[in-house]
N, C-alpha and C positions, 0 to 999 in steps of 0.2 A: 713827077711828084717824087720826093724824098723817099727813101725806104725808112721804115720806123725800126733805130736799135733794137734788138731781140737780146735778152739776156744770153751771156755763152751759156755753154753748160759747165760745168764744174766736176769734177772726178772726186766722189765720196769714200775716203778710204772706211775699209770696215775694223775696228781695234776686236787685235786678239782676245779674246776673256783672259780675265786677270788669274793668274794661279795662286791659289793662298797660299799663305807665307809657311816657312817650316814649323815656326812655333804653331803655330792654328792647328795644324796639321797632327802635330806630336799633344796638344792638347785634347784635340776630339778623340784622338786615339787613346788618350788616357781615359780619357772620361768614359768612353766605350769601351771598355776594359772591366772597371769597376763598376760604373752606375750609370744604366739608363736616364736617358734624359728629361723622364717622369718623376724618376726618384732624384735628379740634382735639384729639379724645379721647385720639389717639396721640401730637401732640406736648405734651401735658399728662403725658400716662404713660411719654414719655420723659425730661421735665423732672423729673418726679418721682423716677423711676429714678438721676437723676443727683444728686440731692436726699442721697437714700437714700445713693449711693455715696460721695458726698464725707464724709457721716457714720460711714461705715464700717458700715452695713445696721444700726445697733442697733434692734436692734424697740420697736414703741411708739410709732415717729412715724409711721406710714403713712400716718393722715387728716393729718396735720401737712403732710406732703409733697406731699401730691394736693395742697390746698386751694393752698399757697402756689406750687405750679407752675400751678394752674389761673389764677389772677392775675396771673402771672408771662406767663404764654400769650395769656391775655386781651390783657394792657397790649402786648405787641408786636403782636397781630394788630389793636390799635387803632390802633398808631399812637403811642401814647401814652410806648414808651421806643423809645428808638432802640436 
């Protein structure tokens, strides 16, 4: 009687963990410098709010809002708008 193919085995490589990149890095380091991540979160969600209100609350932008205050918050606690 036939012997029935067995699958081989196969050799699983393991991938190193990825190192964040330098900007990420020199980023949290700013942000940890000046403002905890309680307080970026609040003036993102107040930037947002203000987002919100200038449009008169139409719903539907909310991720719209966060994202472009969270850049918005970003670029000032960089440095980067005056």
């Amino acid at each position: 009687m036939p012997r029935e193919k067995s699958p081989t085995t196969t050799i699983s490589r393991k991938r190193t963990p990825r190192k964040p990149s330098a900007a990420a890095s020199v980023i949290t380091a700013t942000f940890g410098q000046f403002v905890g991540p309680e307080k970026r979160a609040a003036l993102i969600a107040e930037a947002a709010f203000f987002r919100a209100e200038k449009r008169g609350f139409a719903p539907g932008h909310e991720v719209e809002d966060w994202l472009a205050a969270e850049s918005e918050v970003d670029a000032k606690l960089l440095g980067t708008v005056a």
